[in-house]
N, CA, C and O atoms as a GROMACS GRO file, in nm:
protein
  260
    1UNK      N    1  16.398  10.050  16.039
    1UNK     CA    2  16.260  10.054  16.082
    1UNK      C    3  16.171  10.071  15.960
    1UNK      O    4  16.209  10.131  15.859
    2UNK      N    5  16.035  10.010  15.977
    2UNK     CA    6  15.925  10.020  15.826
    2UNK      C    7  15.863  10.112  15.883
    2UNK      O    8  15.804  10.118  15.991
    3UNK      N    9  15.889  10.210  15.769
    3UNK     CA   10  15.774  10.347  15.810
    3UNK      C   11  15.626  10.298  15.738
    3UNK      O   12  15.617  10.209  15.654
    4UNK      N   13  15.530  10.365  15.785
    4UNK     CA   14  15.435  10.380  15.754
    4UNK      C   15  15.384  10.320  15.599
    4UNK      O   16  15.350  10.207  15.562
    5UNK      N   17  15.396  10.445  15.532
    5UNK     CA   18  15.378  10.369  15.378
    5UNK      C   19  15.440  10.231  15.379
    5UNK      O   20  15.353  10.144  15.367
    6UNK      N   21  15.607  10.169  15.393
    6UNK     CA   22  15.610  10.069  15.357
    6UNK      C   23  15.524   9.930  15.417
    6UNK      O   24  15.516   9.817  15.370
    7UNK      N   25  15.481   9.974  15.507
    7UNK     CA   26  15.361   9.887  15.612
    7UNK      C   27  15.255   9.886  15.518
    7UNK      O   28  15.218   9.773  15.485
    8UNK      N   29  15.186   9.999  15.454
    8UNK     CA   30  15.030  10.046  15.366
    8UNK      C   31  15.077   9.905  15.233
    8UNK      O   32  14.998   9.817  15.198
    9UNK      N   33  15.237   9.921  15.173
    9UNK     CA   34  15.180   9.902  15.042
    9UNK      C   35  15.233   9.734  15.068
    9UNK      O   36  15.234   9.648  14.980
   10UNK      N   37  15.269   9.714  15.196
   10UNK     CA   38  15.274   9.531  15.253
   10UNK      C   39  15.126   9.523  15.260
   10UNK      O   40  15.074   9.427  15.204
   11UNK      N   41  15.088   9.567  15.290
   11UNK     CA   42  14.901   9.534  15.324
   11UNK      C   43  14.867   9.545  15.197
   11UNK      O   44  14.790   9.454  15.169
   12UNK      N   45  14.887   9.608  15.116
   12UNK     CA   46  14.776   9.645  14.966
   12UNK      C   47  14.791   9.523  14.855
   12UNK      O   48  14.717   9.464  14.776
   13UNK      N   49  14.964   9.520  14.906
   13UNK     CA   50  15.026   9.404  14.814
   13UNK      C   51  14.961   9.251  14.859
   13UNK      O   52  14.942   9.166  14.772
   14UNK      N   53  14.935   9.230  14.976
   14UNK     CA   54  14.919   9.118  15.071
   14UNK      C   55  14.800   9.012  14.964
   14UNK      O   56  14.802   8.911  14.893
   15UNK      N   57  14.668   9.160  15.033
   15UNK     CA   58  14.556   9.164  15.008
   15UNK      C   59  14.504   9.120  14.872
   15UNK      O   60  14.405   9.051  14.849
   16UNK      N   61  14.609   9.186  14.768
   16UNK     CA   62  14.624   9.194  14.621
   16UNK      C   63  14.641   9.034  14.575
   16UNK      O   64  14.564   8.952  14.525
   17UNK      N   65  14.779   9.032  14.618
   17UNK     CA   66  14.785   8.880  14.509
   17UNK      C   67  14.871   8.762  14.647
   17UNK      O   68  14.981   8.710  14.630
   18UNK      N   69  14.786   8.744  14.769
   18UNK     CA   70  14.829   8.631  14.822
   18UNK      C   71  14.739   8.614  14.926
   18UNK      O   72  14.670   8.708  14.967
   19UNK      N   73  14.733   8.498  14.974
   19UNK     CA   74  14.613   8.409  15.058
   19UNK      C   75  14.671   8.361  15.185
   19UNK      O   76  14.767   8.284  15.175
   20UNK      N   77  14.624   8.396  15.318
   20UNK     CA   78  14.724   8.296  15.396
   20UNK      C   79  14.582   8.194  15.444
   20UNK      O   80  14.464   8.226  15.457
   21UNK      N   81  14.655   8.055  15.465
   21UNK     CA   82  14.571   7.982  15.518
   21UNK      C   83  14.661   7.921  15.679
   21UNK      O   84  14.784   7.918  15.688
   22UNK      N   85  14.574   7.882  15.777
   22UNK     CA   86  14.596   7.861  15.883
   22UNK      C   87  14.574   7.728  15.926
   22UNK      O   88  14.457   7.696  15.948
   23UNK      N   89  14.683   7.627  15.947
   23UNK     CA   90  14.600   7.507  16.050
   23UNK      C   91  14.633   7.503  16.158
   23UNK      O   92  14.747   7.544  16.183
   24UNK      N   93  14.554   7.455  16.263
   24UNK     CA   94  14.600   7.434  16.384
   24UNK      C   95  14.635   7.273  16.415
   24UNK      O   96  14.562   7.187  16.365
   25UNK      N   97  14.737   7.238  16.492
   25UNK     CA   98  14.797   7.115  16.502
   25UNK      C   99  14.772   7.096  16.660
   25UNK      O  100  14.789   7.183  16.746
   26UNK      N  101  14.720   6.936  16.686
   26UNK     CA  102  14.708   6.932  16.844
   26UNK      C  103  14.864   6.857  16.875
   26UNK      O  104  14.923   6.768  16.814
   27UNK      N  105  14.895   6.926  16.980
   27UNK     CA  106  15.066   6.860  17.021
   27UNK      C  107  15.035   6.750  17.083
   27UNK      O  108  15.136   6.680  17.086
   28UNK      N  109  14.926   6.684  17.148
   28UNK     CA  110  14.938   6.520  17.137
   28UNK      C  111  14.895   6.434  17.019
   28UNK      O  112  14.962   6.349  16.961
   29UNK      N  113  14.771   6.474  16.994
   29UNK     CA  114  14.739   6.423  16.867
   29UNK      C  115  14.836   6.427  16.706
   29UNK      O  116  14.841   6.341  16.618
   30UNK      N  117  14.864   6.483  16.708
   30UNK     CA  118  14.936   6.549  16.585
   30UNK      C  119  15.142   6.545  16.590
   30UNK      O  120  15.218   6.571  16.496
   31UNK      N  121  15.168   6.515  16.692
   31UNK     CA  122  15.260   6.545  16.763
   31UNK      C  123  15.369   6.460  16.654
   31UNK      O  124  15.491   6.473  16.666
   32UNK      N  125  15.324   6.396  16.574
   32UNK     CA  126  15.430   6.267  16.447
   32UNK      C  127  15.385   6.389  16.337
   32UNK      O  128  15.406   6.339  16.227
   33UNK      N  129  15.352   6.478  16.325
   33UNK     CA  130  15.349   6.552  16.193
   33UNK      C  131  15.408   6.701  16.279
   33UNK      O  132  15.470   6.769  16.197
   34UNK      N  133  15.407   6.746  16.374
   34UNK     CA  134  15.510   6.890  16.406
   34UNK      C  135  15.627   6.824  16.428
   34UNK      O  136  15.719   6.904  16.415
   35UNK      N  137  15.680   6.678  16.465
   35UNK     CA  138  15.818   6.692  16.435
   35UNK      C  139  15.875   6.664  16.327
   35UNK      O  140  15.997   6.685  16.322
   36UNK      N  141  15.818   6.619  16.230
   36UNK     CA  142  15.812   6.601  16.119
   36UNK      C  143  15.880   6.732  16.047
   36UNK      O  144  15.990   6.739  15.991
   37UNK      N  145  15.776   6.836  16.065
   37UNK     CA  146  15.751   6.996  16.020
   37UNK      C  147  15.884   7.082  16.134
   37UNK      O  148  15.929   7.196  16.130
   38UNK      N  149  15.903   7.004  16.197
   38UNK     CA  150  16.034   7.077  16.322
   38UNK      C  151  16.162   7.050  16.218
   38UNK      O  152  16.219   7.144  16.164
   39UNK      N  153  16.196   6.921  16.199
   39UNK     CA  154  16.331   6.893  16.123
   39UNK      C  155  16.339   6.881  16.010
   39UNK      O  156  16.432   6.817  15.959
   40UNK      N  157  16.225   6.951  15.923
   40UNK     CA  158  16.312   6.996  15.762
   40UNK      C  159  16.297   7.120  15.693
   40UNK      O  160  16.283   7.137  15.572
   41UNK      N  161  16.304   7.214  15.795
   41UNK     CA  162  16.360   7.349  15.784
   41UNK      C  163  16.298   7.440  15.704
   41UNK      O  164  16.297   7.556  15.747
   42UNK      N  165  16.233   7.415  15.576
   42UNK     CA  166  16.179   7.534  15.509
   42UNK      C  167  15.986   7.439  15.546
   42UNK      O  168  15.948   7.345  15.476
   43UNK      N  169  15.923   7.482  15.636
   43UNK     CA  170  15.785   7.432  15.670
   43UNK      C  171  15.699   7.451  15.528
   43UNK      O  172  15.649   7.357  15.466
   44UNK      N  173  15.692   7.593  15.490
   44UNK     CA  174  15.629   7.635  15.402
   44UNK      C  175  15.648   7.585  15.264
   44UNK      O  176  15.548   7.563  15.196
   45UNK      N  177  15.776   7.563  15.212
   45UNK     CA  178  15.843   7.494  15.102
   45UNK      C  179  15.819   7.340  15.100
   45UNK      O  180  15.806   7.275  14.996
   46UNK      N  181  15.814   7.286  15.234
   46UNK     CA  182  15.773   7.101  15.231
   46UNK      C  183  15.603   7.115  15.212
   46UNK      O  184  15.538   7.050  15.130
   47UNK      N  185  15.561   7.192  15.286
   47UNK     CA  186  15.403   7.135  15.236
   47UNK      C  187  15.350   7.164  15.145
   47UNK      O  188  15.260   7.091  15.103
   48UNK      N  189  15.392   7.304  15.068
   48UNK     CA  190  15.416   7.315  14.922
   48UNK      C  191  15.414   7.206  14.828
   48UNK      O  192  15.317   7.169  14.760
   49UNK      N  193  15.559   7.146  14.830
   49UNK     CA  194  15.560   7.027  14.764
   49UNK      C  195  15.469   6.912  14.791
   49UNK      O  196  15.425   6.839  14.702
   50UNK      N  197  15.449   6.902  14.885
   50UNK     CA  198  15.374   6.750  14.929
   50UNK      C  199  15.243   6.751  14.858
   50UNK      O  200  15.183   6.656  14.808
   51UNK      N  201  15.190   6.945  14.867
   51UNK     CA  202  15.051   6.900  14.765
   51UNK      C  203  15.058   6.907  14.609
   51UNK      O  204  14.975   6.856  14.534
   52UNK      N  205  15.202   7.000  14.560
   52UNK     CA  206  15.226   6.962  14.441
   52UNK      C  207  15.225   6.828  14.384
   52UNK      O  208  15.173   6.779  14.284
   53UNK      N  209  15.293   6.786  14.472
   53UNK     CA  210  15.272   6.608  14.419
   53UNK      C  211  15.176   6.582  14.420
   53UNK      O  212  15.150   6.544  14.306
   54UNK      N  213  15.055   6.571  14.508
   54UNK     CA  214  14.964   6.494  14.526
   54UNK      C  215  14.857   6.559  14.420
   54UNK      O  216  14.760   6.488  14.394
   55UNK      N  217  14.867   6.692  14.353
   55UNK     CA  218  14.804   6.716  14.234
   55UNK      C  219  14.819   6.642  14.164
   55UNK      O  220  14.734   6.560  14.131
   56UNK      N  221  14.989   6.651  14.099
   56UNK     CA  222  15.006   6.604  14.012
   56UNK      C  223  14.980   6.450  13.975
   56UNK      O  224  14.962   6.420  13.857
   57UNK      N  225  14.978   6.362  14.067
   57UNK     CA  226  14.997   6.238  14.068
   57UNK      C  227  14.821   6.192  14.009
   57UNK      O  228  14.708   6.238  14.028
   58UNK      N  229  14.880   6.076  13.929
   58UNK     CA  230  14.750   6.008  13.845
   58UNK      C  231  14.639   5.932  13.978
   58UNK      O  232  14.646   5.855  14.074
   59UNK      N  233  14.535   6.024  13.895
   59UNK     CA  234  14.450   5.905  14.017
   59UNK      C  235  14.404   5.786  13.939
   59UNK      O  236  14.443   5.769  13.824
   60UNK      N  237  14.307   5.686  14.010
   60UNK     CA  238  14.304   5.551  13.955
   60UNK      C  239  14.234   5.521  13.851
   60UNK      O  240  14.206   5.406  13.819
   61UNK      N  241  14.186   5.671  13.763
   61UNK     CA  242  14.131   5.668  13.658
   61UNK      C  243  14.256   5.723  13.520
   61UNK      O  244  14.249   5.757  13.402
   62UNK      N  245  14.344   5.708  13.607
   62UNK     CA  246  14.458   5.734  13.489
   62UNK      C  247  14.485   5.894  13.445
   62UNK      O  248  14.587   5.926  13.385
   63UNK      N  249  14.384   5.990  13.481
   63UNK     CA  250  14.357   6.113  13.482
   63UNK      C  251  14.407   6.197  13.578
   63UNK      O  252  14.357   6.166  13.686
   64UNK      N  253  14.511   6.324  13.592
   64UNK     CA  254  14.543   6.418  13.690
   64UNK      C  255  14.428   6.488  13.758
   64UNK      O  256  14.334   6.550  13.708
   65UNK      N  257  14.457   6.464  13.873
   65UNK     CA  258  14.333   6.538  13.983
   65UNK      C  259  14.274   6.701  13.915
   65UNK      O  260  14.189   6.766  13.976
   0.00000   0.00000   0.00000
């Protein structure tokens, strides 16, 4: 069980050095990108990458975003 303090210094730490962001997905509309996000297992780790790439990648001025 998390006592108390270890709950305080999850919150202090949270707050400190991490961001959560939220999207909401419509299950008809959207429904080709949650199964997408259903069958490759780490959610957080694929969309990670997908915008790493898309930083990194040259735009049509030959220059990184």
């Amino acid at each position: 069980m998390t006592t108390d303090a270890q709950k305080r210094a999850s919150r202090k730490y949270n707050a400190a050095n991490t961001r959560q962001i939220i999207i909401r997905l419509n299950k008809r509309t959207d429904a080709d990108i949650l199964e997408t996000l259903a069958a490759c297992g780490n959610v957080q780790g694929y969309i990670k990458s997908l915008i790493r790439a898309d930083v990194s990648a040259p735009t049509n001025d030959g220059n990184a975003r």
